[in-house]
C-alpha positions in Angstrom: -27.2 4.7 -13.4 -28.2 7.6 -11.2 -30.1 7.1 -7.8 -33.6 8.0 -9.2 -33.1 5.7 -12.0 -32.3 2.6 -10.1 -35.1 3.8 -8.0 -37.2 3.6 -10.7 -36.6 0.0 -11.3 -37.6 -1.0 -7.9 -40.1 -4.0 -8.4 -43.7 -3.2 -7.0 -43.3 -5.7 -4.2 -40.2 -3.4 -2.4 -42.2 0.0 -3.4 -42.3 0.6 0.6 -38.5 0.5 0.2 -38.2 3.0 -3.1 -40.6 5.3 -0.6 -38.8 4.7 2.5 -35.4 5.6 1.1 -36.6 9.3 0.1 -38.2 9.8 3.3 -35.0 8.6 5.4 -32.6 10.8 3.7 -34.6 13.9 3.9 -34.5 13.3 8.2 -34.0 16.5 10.0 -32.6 14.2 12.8 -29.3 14.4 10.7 -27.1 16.6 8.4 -26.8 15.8 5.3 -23.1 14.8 6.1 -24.3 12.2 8.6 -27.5 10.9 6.7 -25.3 11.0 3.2 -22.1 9.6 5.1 -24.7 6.7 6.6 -25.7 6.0 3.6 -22.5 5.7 1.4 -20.7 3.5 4.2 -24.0 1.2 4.5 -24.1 0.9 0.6 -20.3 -0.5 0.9 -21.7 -2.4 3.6 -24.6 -3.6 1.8 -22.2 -4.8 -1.5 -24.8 -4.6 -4.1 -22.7 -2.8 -7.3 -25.3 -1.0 -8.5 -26.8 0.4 -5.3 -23.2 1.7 -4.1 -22.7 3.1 -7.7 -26.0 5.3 -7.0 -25.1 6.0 -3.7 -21.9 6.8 -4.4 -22.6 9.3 -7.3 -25.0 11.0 -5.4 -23.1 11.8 -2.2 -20.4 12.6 -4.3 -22.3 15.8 -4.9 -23.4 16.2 -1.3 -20.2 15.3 0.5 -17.2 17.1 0.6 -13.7 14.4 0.0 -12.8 14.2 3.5 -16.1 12.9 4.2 -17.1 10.4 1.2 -13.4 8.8 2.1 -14.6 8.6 6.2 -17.3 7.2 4.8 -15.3 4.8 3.2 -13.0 4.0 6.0 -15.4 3.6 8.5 -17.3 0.8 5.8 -13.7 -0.9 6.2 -12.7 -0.8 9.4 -16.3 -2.0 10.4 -16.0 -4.5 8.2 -12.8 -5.9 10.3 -14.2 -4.9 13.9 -17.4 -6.4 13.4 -16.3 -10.0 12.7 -13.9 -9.9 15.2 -15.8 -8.0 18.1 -19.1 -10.3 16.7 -16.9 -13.7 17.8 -16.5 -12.5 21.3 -20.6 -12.3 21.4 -20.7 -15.1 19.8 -18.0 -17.4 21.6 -18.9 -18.8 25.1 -15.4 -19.0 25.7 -14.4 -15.6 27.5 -11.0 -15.8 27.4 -11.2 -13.7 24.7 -12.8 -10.8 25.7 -9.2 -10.2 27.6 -6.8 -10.6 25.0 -6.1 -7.5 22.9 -7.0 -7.5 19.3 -3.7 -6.7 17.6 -5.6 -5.3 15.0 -5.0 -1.8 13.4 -7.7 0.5 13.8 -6.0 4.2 13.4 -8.8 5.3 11.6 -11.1 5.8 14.1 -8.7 8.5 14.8 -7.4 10.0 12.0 -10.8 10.1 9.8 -10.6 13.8 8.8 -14.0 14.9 9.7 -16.2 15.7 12.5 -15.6 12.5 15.0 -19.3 12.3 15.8 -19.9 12.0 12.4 -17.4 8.9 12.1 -18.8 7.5 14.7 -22.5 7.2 13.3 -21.3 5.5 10.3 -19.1 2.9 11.7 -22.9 2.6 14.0 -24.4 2.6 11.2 -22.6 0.1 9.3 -22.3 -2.4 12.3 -26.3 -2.4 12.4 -26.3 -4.3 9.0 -23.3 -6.2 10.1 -25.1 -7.1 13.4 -22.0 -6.4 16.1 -23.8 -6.2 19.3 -20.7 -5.1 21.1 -19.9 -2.1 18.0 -23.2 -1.0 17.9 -23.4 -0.6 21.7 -19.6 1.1 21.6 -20.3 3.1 18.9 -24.0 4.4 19.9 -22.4 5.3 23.4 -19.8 7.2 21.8 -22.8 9.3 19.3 -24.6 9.9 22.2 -21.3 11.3 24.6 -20.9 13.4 21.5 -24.2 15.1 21.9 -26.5 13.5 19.5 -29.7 11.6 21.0 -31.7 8.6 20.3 -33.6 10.6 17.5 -30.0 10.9 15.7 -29.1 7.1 16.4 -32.5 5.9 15.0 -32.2 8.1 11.7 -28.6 6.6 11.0 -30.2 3.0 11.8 -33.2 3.8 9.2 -30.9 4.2 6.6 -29.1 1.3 7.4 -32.1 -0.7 7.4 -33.4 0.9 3.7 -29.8 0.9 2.1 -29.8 -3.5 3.3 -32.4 -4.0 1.9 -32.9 -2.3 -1.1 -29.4 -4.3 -1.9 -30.8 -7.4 -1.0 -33.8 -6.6 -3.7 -31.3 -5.7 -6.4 -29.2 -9.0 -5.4 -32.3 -11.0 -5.7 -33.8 -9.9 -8.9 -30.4 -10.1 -10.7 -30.0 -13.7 -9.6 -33.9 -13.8 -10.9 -33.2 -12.5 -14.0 -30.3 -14.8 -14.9 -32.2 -18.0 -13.9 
């Protein structure tokens, strides 16, 4: 099913959410790259099957490879940093904060597109995740890189439509099936 289709079977109670997701991919606070990226890396994020299948299709056409696979990697390396980075916050114990992670993470470097861009969607993705420590990492990072607040806020719109459309889909299939 294609974007505007699934759209179209937003229930009436998440309308806001059908509008609010046209409106925050049409920002001129981000490329297309970025807002598309954002989105495709929050969809994974988000795990609702047929969101990320619309998602997906569409920045298909929008993105070039390199990008829709950053996307991609930055939905799965977020997925690893943010429970582990999330512990430290949420651990008294600080100990941990000084050991090293001994986790992989060459992505962040070896992502194939513009590194700003990479950035924004690993920020974006660790919004829905809630990493306090990624989000702050990753938001100083966008912002050394030249974008501003505007920029950060777009990326964390999308985030914020793309979580919860996905939890609406999740909810009215359980619905359905009761």
């Amino acid at each position: 099913m294609n974007l505007e289709h699934l759209m179209d079977t937003v229930p009436a109670y998440a309308k806001d959410l059908k509008l609010n997701l046209s409106s925050v991919m049409q920002q001129p606070d981000l490329t297309p790259q970025q807002a598309w990226g954002s989105a495709l890396a929050c969809a994974i994020a988000a795990r609702n099957p047929q969101l990320l299948s619309a998602i997906s299709a569409e920045a298909a056409k929008l993105l070039s490879p390199e990008a829709v696979e950053a996307a991609k990697a930055a939905a799965a390396i977020m997925g690893m940093n943010n429970v582990f980075y999330r512990f430290h916050h949420l651990t008294t114990n600080e100990k941990y904060s000084t050991m090293p992670a001994r986790l992989r993470m060459n992505v962040l470097r070896t992502h194939g597109i513009e590194h700003v861009d990479f950035e924004l969607f690993c920020l974006a993705v660790s919004a829905i995740n809630a990493c306090d420590k990624c989000v702050d990492s990753h938001e100083k990072v966008v912002r050394e890189k030249g974008l501003g607040e505007e920029n950060v806020l777009a990326a964390v719109r999308i985030a914020s439509v793309i979580h919860a459309l996905a939890s609406v889909f999740d909810a009215e299939a359980v619905l359905a099936s009761a």
